[in-house]
C-alpha positions in Angstrom: 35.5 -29.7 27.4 33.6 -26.9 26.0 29.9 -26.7 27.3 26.9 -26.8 24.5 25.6 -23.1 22.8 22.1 -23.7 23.7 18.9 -21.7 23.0 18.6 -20.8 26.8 20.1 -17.7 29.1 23.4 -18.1 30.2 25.2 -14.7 32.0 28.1 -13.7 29.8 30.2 -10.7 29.2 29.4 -8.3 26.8 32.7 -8.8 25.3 32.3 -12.5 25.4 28.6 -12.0 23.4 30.3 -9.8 21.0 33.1 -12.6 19.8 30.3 -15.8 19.5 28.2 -13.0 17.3 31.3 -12.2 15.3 32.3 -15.6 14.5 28.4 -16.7 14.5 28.0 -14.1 11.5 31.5 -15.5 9.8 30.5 -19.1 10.1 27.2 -18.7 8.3 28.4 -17.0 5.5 30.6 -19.8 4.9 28.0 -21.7 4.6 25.7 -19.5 3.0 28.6 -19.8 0.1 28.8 -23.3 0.2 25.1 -24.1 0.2 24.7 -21.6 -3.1 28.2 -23.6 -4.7 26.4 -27.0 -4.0 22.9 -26.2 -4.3 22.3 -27.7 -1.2 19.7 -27.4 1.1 20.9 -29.3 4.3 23.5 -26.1 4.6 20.9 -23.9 3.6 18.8 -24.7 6.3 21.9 -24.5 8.5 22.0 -20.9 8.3 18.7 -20.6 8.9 19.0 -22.6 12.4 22.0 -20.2 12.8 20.5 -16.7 12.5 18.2 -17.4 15.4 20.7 -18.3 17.8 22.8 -15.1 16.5 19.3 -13.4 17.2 19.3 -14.9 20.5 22.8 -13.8 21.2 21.8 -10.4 19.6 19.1 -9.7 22.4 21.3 -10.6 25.2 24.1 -8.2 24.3 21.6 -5.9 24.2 20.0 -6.7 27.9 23.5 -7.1 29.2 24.7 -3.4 27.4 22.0 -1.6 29.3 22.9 -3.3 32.3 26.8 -2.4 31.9 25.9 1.1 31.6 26.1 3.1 34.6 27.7 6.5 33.2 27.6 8.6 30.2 31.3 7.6 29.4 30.3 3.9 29.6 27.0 4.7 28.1 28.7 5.9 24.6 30.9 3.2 24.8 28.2 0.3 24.8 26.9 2.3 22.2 29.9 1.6 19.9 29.6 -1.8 20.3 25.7 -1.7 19.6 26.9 -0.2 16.8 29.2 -3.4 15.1 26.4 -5.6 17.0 24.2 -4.6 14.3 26.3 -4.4 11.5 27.4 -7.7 12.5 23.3 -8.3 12.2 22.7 -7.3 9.0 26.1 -9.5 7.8 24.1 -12.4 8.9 20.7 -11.5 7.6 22.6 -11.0 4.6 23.8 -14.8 4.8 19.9 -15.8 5.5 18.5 -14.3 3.0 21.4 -15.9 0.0 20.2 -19.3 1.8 16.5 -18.7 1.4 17.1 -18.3 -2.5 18.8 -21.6 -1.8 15.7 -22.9 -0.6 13.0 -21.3 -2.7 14.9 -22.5 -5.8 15.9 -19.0 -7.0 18.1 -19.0 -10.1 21.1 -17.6 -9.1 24.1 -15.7 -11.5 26.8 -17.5 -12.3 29.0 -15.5 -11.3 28.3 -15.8 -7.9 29.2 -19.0 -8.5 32.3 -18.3 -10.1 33.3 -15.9 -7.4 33.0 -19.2 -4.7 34.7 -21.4 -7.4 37.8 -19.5 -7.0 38.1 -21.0 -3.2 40.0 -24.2 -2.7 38.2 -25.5 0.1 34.3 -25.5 0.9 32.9 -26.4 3.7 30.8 -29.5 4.5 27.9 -31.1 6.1 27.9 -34.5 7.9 24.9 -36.3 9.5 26.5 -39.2 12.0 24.8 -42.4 11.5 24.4 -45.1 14.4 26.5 -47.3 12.0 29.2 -45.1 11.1 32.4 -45.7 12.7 32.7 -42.0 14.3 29.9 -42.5 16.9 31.3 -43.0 20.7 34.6 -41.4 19.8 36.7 -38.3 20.4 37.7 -35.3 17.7 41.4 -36.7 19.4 40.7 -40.1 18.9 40.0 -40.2 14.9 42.3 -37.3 14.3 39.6 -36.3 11.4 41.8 -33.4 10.1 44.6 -35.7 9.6 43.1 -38.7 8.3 40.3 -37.2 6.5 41.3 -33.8 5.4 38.5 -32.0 6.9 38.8 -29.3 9.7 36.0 -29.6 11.9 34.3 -26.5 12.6 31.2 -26.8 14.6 28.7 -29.6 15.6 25.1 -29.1 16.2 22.9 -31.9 18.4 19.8 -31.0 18.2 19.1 -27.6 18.5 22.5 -26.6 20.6 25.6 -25.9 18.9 29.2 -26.2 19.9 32.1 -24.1 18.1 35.5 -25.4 17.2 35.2 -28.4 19.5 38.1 -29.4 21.1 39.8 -33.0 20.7 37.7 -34.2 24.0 34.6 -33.8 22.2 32.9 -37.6 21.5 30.4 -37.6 18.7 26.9 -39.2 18.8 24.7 -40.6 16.5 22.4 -37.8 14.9 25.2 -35.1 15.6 25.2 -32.7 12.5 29.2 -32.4 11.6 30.4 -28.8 9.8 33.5 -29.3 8.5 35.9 -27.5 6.0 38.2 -29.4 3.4 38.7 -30.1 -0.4 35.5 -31.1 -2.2 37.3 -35.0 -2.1 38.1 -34.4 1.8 34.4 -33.5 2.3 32.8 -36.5 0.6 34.9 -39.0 1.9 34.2 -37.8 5.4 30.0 -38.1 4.4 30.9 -42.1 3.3 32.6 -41.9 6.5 29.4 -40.4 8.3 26.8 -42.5 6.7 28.6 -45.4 7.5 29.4 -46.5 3.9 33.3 -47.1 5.0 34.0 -48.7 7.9 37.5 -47.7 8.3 39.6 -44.0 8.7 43.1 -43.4 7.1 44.9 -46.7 7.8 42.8 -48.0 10.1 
């Protein structure tokens, strides 16, 4: 099973750094969109949680690039990837900054909207209740993407994160669900969550 992201040092490759930033950055502007399409600010906020780890992850790829270094060939080449690190930066600080409007109430144009709209699937936010059905079981176990419709895409407990969790992951109560589905999928999965049905798929 996948160990927890966590705000705390943990010795990885550059390359490894590189791919969590990439996907870090893709992840919130998913969200970034959705939180704009719903008006909410639970996914707003998400972003928000989520450009600090990415400027966490930003400053060790950094430490561990100066470290790599140790000639003028390799030296040019960390520089490259310094390079997409910080376009991959300003991708996300892009993201942060549509969530902000989000949460300072800033009238947005509809188009933007529109632009989302055209998007089957959005992505979704799920607090796990202690009465809701999912708590003490596996991804494997309730099969979420088949019985509910929605893709699980990361989980954050507190303030660690976990990416595309695997089917050995078991789900607590207070875990923060980010899933992707329909707009149907996504609010029977929050019923789910809340602990308003008791039951998945033909359970």
């Amino acid at each position: 099973m996948e160990e927890w992201e966590e705000y705390e040092y943990k010795p990885k490759s550059v390359k490894e750094i590189f791919i969590e930033m990439k996907n870090t950055a893709e992840f919130m502007v998913d969200l970034a969109y959705s939180s704009v399409l719903f008006g909410e600010e639970e996914l707003a906020e998400e972003v928000l949680e989520l450009e600090e780890y990415l400027d966490m992850l930003n400053y060790h790829l950094m430490v561990h690039a100066v470290l790599a270094a140790r000639s003028p060939r390799e030296a040019e080449q960390i520089t490259s990837i310094l390079h997409m690190a910080h376009s991959i930066d300003d991708i996300s600080n892009a993201a942060a900054d549509l969530a902000k409007m989000i949460l300072e109430e800033v009238e947005l144009h509809p188009i933007i909207k529109q632009v989302i709209l055209e998007s089957e699937e959005v992505i979704g936010r799920f607090v796990v209740t202690p009465d809701s059905i999912l708590v003490g079981k596996t991804l494997e176990e309730l099969e979420l993407a088949s019985n509910t419709g929605v893709w699980i895409l990361a989980v954050r407990r507190g303030k660690r994160w976990l990416f595309d969790p695997d089917g050995d992951f078991k789900i607590l109560a207070g875990d923060v669900l980010i899933g992707r589905g329909t707009q149907t999928s996504i609010d029977y999965l929050k019923e789910i969550a809340r602990g308003i049905i008791k039951v998945i798929g033909n359970e």
